[in-house]
C-alpha positions, 0 to 999 in steps of 0.5 A: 500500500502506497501513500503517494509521493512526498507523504512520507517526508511532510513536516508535522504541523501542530494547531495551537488553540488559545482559549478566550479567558472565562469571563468572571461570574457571580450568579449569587448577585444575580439570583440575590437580586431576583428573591429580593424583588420577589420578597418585596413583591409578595411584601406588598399582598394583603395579610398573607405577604407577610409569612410569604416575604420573609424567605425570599427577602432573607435569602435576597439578602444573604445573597446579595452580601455575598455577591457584593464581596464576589463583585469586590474579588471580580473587579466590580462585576455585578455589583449593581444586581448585588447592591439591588438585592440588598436593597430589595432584601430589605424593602419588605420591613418598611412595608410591612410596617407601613401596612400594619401602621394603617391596619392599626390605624384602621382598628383604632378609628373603628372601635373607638366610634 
């Protein structure tokens, strides 16, 4: 079996390949970002928001810190979606307080009537 003239003295040829740089990641800011919005959302239905929230807004919370100290590591990446879960983590207390300020109020004008 011949392979032809001239295959057997062809030089090698390599193929290098570089990769691009992982670009750098913090899902945690992200995913803090999101259960902070939906605890602030469920913040906001009557009576039942108030169990509902809690989770979602601690978790946003706890996210969101780590995702902040990720965005440090990472040059500032996602720094806002992490700074945004903190606030939205935290948003649920004033309206809660703000609801049971009115439903208070509420109770108050009509008992003493």
């Amino acid at each position: 079996m011949s392979s032809g003239p001239g295959w057997g003295n062809q030089p090698t040829q390599y193929v290098y390949v570089q990769h691009a740089p992982k670009p750098p990641s913090n899902g945690l800011a992200v995913a803090g970002m999101v259960l902070g919005i939906v605890g602030a959302v469920c913040s906001l239905i009557p009576l039942i928001g108030v169990f509902l929230c809690w989770l979602p807004a601690l978790l946003g919370i706890i996210f969101g810190f780590i995702g902040l100290g990720t965005a440090k590591r990472t040059g500032g990446f996602r720094r806002v979606e992490a700074i945004t879960a903190i606030v939205c983590g935290f948003l649920p207390i004033p309206i809660i307080l703000f609801g049971v300020m009115i439903l208070a109020g509420l109770g108050a004008s009509t008992h003493s009537s």
